[in-house]
N, C-alpha and C positions, 0 to 999 in steps of 0.2 A: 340478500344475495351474498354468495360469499367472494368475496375479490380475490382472494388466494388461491382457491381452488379450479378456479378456471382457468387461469395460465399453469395448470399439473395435471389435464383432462390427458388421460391415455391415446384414450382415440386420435386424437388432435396429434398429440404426436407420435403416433405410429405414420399417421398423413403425413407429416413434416421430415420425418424418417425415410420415408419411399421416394417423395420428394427428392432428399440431397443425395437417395442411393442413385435417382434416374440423371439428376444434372454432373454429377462428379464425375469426369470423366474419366473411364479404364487407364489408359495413357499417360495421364498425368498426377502429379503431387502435390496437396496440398498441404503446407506446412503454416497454422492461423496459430496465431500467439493471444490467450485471452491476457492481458495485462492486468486486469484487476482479480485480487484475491478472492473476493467473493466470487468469481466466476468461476476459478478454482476450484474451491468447493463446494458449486453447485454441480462442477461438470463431475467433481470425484462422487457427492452426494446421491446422485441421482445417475451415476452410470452412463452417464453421455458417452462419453470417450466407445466405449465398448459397444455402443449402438449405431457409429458411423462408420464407415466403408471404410478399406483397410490402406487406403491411399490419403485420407484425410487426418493429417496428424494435429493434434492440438499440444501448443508450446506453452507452459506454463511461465508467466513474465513475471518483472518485476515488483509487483502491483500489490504486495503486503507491507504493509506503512511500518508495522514492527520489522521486519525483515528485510528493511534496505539501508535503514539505520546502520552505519558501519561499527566495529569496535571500540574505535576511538572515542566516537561520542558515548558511547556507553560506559565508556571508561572514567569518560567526564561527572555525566551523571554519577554514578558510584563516589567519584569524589566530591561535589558538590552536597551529596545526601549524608556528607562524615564531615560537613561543616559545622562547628558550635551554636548552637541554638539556631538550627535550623531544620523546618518543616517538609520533607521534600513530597511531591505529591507525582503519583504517576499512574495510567491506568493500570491493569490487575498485567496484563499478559506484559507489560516493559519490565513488569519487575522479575522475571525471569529470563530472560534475554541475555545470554552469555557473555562476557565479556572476555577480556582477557589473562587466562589462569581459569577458566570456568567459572570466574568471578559474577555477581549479579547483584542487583537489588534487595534482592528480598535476603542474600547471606550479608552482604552490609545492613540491614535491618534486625539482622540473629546478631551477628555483633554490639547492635544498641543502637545504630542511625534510627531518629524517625522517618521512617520512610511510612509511606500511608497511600493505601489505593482509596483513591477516589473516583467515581462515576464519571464525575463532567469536572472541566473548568472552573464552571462555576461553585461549585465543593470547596474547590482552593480558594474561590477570594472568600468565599464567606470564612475560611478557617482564618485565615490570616485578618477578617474584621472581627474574631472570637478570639484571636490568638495576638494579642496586637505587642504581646514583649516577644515574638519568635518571626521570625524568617522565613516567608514560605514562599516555596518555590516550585514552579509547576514544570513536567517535563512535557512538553509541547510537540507531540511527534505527527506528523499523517501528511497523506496528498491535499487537495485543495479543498476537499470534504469537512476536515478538522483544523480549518481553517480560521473561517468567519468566526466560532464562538471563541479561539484565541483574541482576535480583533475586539470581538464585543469584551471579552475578561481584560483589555487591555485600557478602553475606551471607560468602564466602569471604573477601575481600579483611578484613570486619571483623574475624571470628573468628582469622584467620593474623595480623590486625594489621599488614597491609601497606599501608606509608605513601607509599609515590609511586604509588599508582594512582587515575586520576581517571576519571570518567561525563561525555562532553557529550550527557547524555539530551534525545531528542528523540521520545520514546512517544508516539503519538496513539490516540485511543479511536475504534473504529470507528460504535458506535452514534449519538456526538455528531455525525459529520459527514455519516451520513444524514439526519440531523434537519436539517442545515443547506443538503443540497442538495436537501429537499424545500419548503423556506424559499425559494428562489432559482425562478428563471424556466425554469427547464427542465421541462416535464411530460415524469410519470414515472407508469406506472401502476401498475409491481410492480417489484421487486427480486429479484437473484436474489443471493443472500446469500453472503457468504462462506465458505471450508471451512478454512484452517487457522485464523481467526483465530476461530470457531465452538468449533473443537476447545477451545479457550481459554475465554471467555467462555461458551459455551453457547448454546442458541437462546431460550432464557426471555429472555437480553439485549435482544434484539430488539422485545420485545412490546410496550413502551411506545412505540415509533415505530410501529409498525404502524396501532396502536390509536388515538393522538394524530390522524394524519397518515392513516386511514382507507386504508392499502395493505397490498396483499398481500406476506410477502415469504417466499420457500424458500430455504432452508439448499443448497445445492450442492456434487459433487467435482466434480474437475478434467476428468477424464474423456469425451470426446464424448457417452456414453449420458447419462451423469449433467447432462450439460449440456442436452442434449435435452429427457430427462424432467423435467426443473426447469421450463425453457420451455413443456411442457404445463402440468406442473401450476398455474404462474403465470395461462397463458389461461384454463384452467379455473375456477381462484377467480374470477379479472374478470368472466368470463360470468355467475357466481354473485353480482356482489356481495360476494364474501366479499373480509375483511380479518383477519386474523392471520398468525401464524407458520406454515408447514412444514416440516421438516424432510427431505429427499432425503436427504440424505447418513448413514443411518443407521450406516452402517457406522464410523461414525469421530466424529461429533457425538451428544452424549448434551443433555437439558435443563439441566442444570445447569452443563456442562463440567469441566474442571478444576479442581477445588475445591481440591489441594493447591499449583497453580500459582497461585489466586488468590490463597490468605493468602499466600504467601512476597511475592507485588508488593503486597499491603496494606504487608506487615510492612516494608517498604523506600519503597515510592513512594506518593504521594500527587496528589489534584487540584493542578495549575497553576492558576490564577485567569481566565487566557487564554493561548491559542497561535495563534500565525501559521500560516496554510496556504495553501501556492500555488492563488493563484485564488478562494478562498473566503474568506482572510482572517483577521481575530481573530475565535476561536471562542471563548465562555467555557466555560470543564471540560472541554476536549478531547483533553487530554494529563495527559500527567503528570511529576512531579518528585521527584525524592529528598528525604529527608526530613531536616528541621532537624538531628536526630538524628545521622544520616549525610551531615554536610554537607561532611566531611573527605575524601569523594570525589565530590565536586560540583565538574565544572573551572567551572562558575559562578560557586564561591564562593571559591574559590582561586584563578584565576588575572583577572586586571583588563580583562574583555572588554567589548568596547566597547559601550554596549549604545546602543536608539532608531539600531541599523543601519539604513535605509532601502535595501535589497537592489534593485535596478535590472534587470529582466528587460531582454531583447534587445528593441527594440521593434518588432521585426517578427514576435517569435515569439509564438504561438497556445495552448503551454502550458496557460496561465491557461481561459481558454477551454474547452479542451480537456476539461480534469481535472472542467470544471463540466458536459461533457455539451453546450454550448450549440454547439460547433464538433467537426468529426471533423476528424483526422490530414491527409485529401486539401483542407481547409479553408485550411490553414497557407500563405503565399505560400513558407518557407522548406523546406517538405517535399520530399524527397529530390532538392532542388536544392541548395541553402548547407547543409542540415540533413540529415546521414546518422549512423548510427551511428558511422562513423568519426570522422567531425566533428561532433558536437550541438552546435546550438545551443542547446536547449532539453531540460530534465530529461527530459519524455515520449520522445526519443529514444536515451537512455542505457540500462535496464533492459528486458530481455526482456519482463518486464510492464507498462512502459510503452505506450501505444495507438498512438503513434507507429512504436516502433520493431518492435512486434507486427504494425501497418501494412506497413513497409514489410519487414521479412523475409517475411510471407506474403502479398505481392500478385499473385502467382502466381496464387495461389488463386481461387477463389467467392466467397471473402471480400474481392477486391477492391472490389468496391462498397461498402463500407463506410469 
């Protein structure tokens, strides 16, 4: 049997289609914010957008791990990777992620830094048990998804007691920055939830924002069916007045989530006090940090980085904007004129699940009106 193909049966969602054409009401506005990037671009992928009713808006949110990363930290990064005999390791798409001056990775790299994409975490420590006269330092970006195997590279690196491996942890917590772009000027009526970083956290996480902030919000896969049926169920609740959690994605999200991936990032990381996020700003508790404990691989605490960076976006670029929902992709003056994948200006153009770049690979589609 094939397990992918059956949450992408047509028929199924032509049903799911007529469905939210019949419950959506003439009358009313629906404004659903998918949070997570892959939702993004499966809605840009697969034309979703362009196949709901003309009162159903879908908001593109914050929910690309590359693209909420502010400047500053990037700025960091770049300087930490032009430190003396040192290894700096980062996935492929950070290393193009603009900084400030259109500065990046991978041009400190043409300069001479070693900078080096690697796959996983684990890539880094093993380089640093290969490399053991260099300094290698991992840049640690994502929601609660890319989480745990920092905790597990954190827990290895102590127990082997391997001394040139460093963390520039940049973890942000999903449920806080819901909380913060429901805070801000965008109306939002429901959310359609996250699915790997669910798997993690669980949907119980959710419920204090739900509850607080009086919206609906469903758990989701990636999936077109699963993306549809979320979409119902979201209009469904509104019609209803209802506010709480659901859960779609049962297949893979449980209430509690991960509870053996959670103690391991207790046992290692901790609240930050506040973090920077492109567009949104300082969040207080919305990330996280290594622990006092474990400060021997914190390139924070080791190496003399500069800190009160003021990171400098392009200022023509719509990013900012962007990531809060308040502007779409076709909004940008730099959109697939100065700004392509090839050439980003701006972070939302770099990652597949960026809204930008999800934009402009599937503008082909149905989905171009969005």
């Amino acid at each position: 049997m094939n397990y992918i193909e059956v949450f992408r049966d047509p028929r199924v969602a032509n049903k799911l289609i007529e469905k939210i054409q019949k419950v959506a009401l003439p009358d009313r506005e629906y404004h659903l914010m998918e949070f997570c990037g892959g939702h993004t671009h499966a809605i840009h992928r697969y034309g979703i957008a362009g196949l709901l009713p003309s009162n159903v808006h879908m908001i593109h949110g914050p929910g690309c791990p590359v693209c909420v990363l502010p400047v500053s930290r990037v700025d960091q990064a770049i300087f930490l990777a032009r430190q003396e005999n040192v290894i700096f390791c980062s996935y492929a798409d950070m290393l193009r992620v603009p900084g400030t001056n259109q500065d990046s990775l991978i041009k400190a790299k043409a300069r001479g830094a070693d900078v080096r994409m690697v796959y996983s975490i684990e890539d880094a420590v093993k380089l640093a048990i290969s490399q053991s006269n260099k300094k290698v330092i991992f840049f640690a970006i994502g929601f609660e998804t890319t989480t745990p195997p920092t905790a597990v590279a954190i827990d290895t690196a102590n127990k082997s007691d391997i001394g040139n491996f460093y963390i520039f942890c940049n973890h942000v917590l999903t449920p806080v920055a819901m909380e913060a772009i429901l805070s801000d000027e965008v109306k939002i009526n429901g959310f359609v939830g996250p699915s790997h970083v669910s798997i993690v956290i669980g949907s119980n996480a959710y419920h204090s924002v739900a509850t607080k902030y009086h919206k609906p919000i469903v758990i989701a896969g990636f999936e077109p069916l699963d993306v549809l049926q979320s979409i119902l169920m979201l209009i469904e609740m509104i019609n209803n007045n209802e506010i709480g959690v659901k859960n779609q994605y049962i297949r893979a999200v449980s209430a509690t989530g991960n509870e053996f991936a959670q103690r391991l990032i207790h046992t290692y990381l901790e609240l930050c006090p506040t973090f920077e996020w492109r567009g949104l700003g300082f969040i207080p508790k919305s990330a996280l940090k290594i622990k006092q404990e474990y400060a021997r691989f914190d390139a924070e605490v080791e190496f003399a980085i500069p800190q009160g960076v003021v990171g400098i976006e392009h200022k023509a670029c719509a990013c900012s904007d962007i990531l809060r929902g308040i502007k779409k992709p076709k909004d940008c003056k730099l959109f697939g004129v100065a700004c392509t994948p090839e050439q980003p200006m701006g972070a939302c153009m770099v990652s597949s699940e960026g809204a930008c770049a999800a934009r402009y690979q599937y503008q082909w589609s149905r989905a171009s009106s969005v």
